[in-house]
N, C-alpha and C positions, 0 to 999 in steps of 0.2 A: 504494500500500500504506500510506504514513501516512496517507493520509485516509482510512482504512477503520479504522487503528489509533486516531483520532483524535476520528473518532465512535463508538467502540463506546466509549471514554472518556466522550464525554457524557452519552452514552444511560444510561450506569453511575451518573456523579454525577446526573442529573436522576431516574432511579430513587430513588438513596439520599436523595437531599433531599426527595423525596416524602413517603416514609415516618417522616422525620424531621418530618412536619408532622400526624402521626397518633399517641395517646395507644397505645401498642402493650404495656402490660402486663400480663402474662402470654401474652403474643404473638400477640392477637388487639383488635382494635380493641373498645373498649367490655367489655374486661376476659372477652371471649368471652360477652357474652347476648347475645341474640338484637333485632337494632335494629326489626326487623321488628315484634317482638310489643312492644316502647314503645309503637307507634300503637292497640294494642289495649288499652293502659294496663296492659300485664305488663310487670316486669322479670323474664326470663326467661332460665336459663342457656343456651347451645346445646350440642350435642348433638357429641359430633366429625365423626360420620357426614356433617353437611351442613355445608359449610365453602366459602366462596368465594373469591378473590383478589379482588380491586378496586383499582385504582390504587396497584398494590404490594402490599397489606396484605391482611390477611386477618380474613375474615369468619365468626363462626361461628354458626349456625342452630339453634332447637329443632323445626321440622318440614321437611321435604321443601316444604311448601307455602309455606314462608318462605323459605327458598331460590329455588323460583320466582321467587318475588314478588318478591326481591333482585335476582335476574338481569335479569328486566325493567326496571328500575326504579331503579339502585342510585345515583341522585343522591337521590333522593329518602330514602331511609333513613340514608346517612354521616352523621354526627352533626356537627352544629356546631364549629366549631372545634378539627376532629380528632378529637373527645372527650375534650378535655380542659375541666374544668373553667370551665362558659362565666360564670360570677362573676369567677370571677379573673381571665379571659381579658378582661374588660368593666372590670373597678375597677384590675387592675392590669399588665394586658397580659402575664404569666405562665403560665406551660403548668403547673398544677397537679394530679396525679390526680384521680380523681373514685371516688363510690361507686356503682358500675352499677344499683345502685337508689333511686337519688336520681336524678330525671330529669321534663323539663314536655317534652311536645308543645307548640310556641307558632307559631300560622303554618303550621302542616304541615312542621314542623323539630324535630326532636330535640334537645333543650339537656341534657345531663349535669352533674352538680356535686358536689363536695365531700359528705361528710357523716359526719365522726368529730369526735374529743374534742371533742361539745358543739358542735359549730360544722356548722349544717344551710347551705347556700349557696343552696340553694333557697329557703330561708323571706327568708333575707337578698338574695337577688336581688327576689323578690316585694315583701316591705316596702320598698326602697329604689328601686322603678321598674324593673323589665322593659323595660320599651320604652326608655327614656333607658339602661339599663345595654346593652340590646344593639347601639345604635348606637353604641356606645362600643365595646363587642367586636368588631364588625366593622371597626371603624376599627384596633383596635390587633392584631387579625388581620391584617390585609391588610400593616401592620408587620413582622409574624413573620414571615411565609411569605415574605418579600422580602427577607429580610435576608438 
């Protein structure tokens, strides 16, 4: 009986720390637009009607057909470093919000970023190297999610 009490314990924090590695405001991953319709170059809100879980979290859809296509598929769509801001996540290893329409498909990956008072993260990921910023982000990811 404590090893039953003792894994439902893990199973609990390895849950919670999951979701602690996903940008969750307003309580859906990517601020609730639809991750699907990025690769069609919309930032688009979802809908409530089509909503998914995924590795904890939750997903929200602007069609039935993006839904789908999440289900099938849903490595493919999760966004970069949780979604949270993949500039900051690159230049300073920090889990910073993002503006759900501010966003670059690169690689067939969704990268999310910053974009208020004046301060766009996408134009500043772009000008100061994309490729050297996201080796960086994935290096100071793999940081975060381990710690």
């Amino acid at each position: 009986m404590k090893k039953l009490g003792l894994l439902i314990i893990l199973i609990s924090f390895s849950a919670f720390g999951q979701s602690d590695n996903y940008n969750l405001k307003k309580g859906f991953v990517a601020e609730g637009y639809d991750v699907v319709g990025y690769f069609n170059n919309k930032a688009e809100k979802g809908d409530k009607m089509f909503i998914a879980n995924y590795d904890g979290v939750k997903f929200k859809f602007a069609s039935k057909e993006h839904l789908i296509m999440f289900k099938k598929s849903p490595e493919k769509y999760v966004p970069a470093y949780g979604g949270y801001c993949a500039y900051a996540i690159g230049v300073k290893g920090e889990k910073v919000s993002i503006d759900p329409k501010t966003f670059e498909i690169r690689d067939d990956k969704l990268y999310l970023f910053y974009n208020s008072w004046g301060t766009n993260t996408l134009e500043l990921w772009q000008e100061e190297g994309a490729e050297e910023l996201k080796v960086k982000a994935d290096e100071n990811w793999q940081k975060i999610i381990n710690q």
